[in-house]
C-alpha positions as CSV (number, residue, x, y, z in Angstrom):
1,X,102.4,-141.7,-105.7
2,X,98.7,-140.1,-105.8
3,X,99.1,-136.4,-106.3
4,X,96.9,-134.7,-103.3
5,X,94.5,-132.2,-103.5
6,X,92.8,-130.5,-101.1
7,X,89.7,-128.9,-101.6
8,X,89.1,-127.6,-97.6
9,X,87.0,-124.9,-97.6
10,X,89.0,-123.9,-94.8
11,X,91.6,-124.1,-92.8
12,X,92.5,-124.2,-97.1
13,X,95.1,-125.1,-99.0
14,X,98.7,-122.8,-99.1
15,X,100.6,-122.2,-102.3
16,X,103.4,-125.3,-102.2
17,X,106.1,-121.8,-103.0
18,X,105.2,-120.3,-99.3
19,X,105.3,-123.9,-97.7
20,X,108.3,-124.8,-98.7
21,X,110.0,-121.4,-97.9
22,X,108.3,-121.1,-94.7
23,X,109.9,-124.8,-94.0
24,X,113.4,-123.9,-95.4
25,X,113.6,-120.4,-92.7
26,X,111.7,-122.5,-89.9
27,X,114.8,-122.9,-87.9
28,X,116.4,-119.7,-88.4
29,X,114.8,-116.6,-90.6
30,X,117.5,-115.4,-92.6
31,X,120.5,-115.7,-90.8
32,X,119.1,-114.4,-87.7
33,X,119.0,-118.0,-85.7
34,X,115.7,-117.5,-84.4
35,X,112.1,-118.7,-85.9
36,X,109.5,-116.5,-86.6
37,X,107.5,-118.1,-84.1
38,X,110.8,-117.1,-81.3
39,X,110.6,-113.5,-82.2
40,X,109.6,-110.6,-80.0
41,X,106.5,-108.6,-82.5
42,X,108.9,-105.6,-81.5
43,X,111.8,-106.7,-82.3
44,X,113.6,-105.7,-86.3
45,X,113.2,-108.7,-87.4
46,X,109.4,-109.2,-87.3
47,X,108.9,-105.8,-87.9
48,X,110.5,-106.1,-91.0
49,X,108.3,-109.4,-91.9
50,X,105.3,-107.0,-90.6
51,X,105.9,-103.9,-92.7
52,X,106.3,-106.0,-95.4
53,X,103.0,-107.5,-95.2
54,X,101.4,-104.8,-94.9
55,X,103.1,-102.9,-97.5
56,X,102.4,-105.9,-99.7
57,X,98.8,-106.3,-99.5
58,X,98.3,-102.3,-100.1
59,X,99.7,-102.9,-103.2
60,X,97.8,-105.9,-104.2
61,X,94.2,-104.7,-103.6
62,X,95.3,-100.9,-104.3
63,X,94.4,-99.6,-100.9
64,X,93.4,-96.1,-100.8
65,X,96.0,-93.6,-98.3
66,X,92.9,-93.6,-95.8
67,X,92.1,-96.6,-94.9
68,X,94.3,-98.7,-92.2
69,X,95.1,-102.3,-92.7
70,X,94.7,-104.1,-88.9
71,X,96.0,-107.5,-88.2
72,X,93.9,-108.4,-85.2
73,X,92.4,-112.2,-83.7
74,X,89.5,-113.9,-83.4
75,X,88.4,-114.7,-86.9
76,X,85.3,-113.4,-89.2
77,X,83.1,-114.8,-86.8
78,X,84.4,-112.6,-84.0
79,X,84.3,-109.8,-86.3
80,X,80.2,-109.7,-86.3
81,X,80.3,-108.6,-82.8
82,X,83.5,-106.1,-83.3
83,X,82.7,-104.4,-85.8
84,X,78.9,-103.4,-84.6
85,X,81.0,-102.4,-81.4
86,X,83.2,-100.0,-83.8
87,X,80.8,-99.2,-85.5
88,X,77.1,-98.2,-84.3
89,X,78.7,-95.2,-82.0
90,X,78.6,-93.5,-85.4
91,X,74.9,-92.6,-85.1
92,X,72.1,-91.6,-82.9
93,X,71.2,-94.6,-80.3
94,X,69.4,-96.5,-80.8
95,X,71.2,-97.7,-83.9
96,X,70.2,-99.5,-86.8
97,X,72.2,-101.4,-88.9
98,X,70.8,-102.6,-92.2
99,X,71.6,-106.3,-93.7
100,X,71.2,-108.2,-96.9
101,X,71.1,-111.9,-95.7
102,X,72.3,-114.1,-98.6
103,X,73.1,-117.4,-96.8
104,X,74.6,-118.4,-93.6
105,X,77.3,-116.6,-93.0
106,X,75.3,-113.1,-93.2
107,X,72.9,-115.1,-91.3
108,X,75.4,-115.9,-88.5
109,X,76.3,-111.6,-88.6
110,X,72.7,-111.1,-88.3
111,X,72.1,-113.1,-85.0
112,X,75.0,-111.7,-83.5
113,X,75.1,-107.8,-84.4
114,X,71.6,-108.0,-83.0
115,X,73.0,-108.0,-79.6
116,X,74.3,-104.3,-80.2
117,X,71.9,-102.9,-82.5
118,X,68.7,-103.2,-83.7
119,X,68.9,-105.2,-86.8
120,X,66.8,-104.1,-90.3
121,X,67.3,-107.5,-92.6
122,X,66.7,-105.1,-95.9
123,X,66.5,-108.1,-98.1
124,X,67.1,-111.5,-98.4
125,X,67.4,-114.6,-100.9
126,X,66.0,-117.4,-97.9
127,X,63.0,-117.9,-99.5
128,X,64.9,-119.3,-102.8
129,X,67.1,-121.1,-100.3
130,X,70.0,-118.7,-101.0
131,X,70.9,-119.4,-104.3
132,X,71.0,-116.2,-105.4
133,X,72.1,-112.2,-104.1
134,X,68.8,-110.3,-104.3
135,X,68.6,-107.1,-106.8
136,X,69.4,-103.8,-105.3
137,X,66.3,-102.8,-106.4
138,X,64.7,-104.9,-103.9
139,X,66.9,-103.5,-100.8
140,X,64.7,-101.6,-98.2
141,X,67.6,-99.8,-96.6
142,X,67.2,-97.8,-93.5
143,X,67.5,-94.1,-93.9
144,X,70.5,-92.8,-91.3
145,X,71.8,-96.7,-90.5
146,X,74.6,-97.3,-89.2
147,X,76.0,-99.1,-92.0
148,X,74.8,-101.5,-94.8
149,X,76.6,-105.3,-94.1
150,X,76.8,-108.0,-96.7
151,X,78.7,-110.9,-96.9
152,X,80.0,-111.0,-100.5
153,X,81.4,-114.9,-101.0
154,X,79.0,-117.1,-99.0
155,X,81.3,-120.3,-98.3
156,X,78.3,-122.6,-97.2
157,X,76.0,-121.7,-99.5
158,X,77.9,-121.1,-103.0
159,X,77.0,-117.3,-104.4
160,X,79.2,-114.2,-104.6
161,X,78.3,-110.9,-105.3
162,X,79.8,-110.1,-108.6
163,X,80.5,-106.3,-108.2
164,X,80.0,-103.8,-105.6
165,X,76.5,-102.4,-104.7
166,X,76.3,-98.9,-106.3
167,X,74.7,-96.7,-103.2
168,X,74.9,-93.2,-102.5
169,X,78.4,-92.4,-101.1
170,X,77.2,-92.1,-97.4
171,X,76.1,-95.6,-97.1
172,X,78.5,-97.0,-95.2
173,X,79.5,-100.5,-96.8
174,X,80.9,-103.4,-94.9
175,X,82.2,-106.5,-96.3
176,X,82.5,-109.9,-95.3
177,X,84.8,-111.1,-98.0
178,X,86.6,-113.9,-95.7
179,X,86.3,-116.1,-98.4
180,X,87.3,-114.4,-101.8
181,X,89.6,-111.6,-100.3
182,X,92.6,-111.4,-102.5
183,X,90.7,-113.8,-105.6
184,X,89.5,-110.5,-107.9
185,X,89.9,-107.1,-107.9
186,X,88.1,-104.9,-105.9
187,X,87.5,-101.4,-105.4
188,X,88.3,-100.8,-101.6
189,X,87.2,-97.2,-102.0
190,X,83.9,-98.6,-102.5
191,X,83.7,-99.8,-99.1
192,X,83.9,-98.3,-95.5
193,X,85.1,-101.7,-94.5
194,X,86.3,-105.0,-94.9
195,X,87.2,-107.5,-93.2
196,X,88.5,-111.7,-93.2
197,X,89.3,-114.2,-91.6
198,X,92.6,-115.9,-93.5
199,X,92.6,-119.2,-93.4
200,X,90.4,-119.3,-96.9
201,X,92.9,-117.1,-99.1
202,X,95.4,-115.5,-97.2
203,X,96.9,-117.7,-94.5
204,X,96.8,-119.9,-91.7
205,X,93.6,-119.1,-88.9
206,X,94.5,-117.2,-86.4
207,X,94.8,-113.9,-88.4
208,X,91.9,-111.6,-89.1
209,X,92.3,-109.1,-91.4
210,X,90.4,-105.9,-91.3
211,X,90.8,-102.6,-93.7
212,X,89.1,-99.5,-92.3
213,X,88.5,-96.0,-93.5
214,X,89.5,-93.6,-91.6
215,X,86.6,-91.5,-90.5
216,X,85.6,-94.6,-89.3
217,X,87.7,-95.2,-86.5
218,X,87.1,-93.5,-82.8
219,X,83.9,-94.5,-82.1
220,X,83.8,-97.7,-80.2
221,X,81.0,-98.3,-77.8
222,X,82.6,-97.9,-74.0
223,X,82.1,-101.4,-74.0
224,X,84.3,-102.7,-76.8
225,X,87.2,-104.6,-75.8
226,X,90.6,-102.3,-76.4
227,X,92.1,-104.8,-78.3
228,X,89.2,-104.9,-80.6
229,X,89.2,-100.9,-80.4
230,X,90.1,-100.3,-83.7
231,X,91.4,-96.6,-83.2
232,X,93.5,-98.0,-80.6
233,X,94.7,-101.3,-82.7
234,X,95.9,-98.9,-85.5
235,X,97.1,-96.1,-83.1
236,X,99.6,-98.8,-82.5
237,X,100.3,-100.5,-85.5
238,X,98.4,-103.6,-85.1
239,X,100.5,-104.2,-81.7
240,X,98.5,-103.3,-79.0
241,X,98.5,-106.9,-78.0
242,X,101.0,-109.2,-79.2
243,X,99.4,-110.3,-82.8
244,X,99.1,-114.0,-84.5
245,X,102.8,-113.3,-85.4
246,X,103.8,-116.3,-87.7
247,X,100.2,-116.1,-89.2
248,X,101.1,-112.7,-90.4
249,X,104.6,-113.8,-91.5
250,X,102.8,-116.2,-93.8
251,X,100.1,-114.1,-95.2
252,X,103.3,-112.0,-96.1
253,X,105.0,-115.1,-98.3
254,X,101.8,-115.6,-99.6
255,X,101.2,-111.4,-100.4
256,X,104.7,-112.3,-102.0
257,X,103.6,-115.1,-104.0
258,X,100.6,-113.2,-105.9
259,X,102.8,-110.0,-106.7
260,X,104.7,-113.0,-108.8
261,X,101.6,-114.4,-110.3
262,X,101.3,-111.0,-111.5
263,X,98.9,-109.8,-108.6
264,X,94.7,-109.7,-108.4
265,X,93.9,-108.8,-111.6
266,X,96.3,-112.3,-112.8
267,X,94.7,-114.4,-110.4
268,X,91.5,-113.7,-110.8
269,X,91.4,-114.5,-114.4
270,X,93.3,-118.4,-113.7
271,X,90.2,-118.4,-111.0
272,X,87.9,-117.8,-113.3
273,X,88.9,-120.6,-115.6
274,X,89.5,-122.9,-113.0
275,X,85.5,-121.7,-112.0
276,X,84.6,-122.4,-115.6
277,X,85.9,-125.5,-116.2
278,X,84.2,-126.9,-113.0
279,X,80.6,-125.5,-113.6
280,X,80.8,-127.0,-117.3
281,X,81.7,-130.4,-116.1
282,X,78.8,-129.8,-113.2
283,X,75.8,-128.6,-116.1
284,X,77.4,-131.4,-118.5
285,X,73.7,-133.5,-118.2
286,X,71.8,-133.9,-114.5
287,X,74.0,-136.0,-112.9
288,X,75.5,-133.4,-111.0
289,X,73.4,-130.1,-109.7
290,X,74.6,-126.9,-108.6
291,X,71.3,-124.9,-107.4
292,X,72.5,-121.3,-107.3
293,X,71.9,-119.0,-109.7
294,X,74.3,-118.7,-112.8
295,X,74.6,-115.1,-112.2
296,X,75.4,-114.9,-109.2
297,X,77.9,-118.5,-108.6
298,X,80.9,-118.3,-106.4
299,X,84.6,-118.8,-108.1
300,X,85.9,-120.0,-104.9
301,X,83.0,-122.2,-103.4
302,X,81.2,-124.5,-104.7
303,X,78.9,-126.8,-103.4
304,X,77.2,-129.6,-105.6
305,X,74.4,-132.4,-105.2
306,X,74.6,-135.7,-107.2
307,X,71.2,-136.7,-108.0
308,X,71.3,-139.9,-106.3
309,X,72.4,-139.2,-103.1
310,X,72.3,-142.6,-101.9
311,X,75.8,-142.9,-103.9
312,X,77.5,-140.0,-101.7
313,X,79.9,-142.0,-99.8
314,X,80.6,-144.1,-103.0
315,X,81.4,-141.1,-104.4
316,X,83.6,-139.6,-101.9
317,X,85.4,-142.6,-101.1
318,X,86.5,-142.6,-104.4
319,X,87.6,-138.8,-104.4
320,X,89.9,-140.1,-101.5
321,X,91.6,-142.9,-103.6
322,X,92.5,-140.4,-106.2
323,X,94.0,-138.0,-103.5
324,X,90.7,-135.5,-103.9
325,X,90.5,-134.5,-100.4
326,X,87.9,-132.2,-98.6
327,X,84.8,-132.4,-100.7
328,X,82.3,-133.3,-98.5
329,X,79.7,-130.4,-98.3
330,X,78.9,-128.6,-94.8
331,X,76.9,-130.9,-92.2
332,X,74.0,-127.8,-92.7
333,X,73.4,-128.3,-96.1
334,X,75.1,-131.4,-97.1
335,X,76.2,-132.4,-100.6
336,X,79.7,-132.0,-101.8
337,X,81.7,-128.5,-101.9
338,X,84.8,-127.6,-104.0
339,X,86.7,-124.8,-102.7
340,X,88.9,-123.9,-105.3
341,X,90.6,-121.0,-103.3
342,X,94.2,-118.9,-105.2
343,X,96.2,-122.1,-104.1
344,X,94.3,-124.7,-105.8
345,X,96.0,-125.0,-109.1
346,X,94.4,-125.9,-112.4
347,X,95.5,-129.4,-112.2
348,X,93.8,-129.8,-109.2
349,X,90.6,-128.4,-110.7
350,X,91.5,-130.9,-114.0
351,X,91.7,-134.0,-111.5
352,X,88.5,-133.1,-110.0
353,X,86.4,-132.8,-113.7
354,X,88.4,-136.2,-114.6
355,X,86.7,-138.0,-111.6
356,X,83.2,-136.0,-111.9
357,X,83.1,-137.8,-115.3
358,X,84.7,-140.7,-114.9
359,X,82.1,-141.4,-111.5
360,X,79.3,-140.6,-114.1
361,X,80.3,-142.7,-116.0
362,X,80.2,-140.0,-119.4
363,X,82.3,-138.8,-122.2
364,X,85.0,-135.8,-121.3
365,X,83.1,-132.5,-122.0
């Protein structure tokens, strides 16, 4: 039988550990006789699986005392309208908050904070079709903004921010990292927030995840939706409403399943191979192009052209006889796109290189 991979940038691949687990307590959750999906989010049981999520994931990224971990809805695309609505109280109306637009994603946070703010793009990489982050030295940030938002893994458009942005401590940093949470180590002290959805790395959708500082919180404009208040969501513990229960209880296997790896810093260096080995097998001749910047390439997306395109569904039907599943790039930008997220193991990553050279027709790298 074909071994499957799937290379969905999202809803994305789970770890086969947490699937199988999550399948072998579907029925009844250690000896309790109910499902995760019967339980009442007050109830021990859950509350177990809940403090236990979120006890796990401060451990894996090493998040500071004062910052709360929220479990909320409505995805990372929600989040560009809550988190302008969290945040923009912060400073003298009218607020400005500053952006760096590096593909569509911070494009999409763009459009829709500008409903609540007035928006100051401070630089942007459009004009090279988003194939790279611009330099910091290029930023025109607003003096007394609101806060400074990026989007550090652009899923459409292939580049990742390779460290932090190093700005005086005031500048209040907020991260899309929807798509690489959890994939490297991070300094969360760095930032004033983050925030995911987790269906790339994390989860099933459903569940957003969003890590605040604390001096942040209280400041919601009047109208901000209470549930989306996020003084009032961790005033009560991520349970104001009911929350995406069973998609928390599976962020928590998986949480479980990178403290075995040997956490972030473990992962991140088996994503950087797997990254490697891709991007060789890519820049072997010109048979395959990647157009973004070398310097600034994603480990977890990445989106590729073959240089006859008239050969694309030759290609991908292919991909689909040798179980390679998902590869077709976004209907915006077209191509082909890898997402080779935690889950994706390096056999997966292997198969793929085996069929990028075998549909060239070339020698193994």
């Amino acid at each position: 039988m074909t071994h499957i991979y799937n290379f969905s940038a999202g809803p994305a691949v789970l770890p086969k550990e947490v699937l199988e687990q999550a399948a072998t307590e579907m029925l009844d959750w250690h000896g309790s006789g109910m499902s995760v999906m019967e339980m009442s989010h007050r109830g021990p049981e859950f509350i177990s699986i809940y403090e236990a999520a979120q006890r796990d994931l401060r451990a894996l990224l090493a998040v500071p005392s004062n910052y709360r971990i929220l479990f909320l809805q409505g995805g990372g695309l929600a989040e560009n309208a809550i988190v302008p609505m969290n945040l923009v109280g912060l400073c003298t109306q009218p607020a400005t908050i500053d952006f760096i637009h590096t593909g569509s994603w911070s494009g999409k946070s763009i459009k829709e904070a500008a409903k609540y703010a007035h928006v100051n793009v401070a630089a942007s990489s459009q004009a090279q079709g988003f194939s790279s982050v611009p330099p910091q030295d290029s930023w025109r940030l607003t003096p007394g903004a609101a806060y400074l938002h990026i989007c550090t893994n652009e899923t459409i458009d292939g580049t990742e921010y390779q460290q932090a942005p190093d700005l005086p401590l005031d500048t209040v940093i907020v991260a899309d990292m929807s798509s690489h949470i959890l994939s490297r180590v991070i300094d969360v002290a760095k930032y004033g927030v983050i925030f995911g959805g987790a269906q790339k790395n994390i989860g099933p959708a459903g569940l957003t995840l969003v890590i605040v500082r604390d001096d942040l919180l209280g400041a919601a404009l009047p109208i901000c939706p209470s549930a989306f208040d996020w003084k009032i969501v961790a005033e009560h513990d991520s349970m104001y409403n009911t929350p995406p229960t069973y998609a928390i209880y599976i962020a928590g296997l998986v949480f479980q399943w990178l403290l075995r790896q040997g956490g972030v810093a473990a992962i991140e260096q088996i994503n950087s191979d797997k990254a490697a080995l891709l991007y060789a097998a890519l820049d072997f001749d010109d048979f395959y192009l990647n157009r973004i910047d070398p310097r600034y390439r994603s480990r977890m997306t990445i989106p590729f052209f073959l240089r006859d395109e008239t050969r694309n569904a030759q290609f991908l039907a292919g991909a689909r006889q040798r179980g390679l599943l998902q590869l077709k790039g976004h209907k915006s930008v077209g191509g082909m796109r890898a997402s080779i997220y935690n889950a994706m193991p390096m056999a997966g990553v292997q198969a793929l290189v085996d069929y990028l050279n075998e549909f060239a027709g070339r020698t193994a790298p």
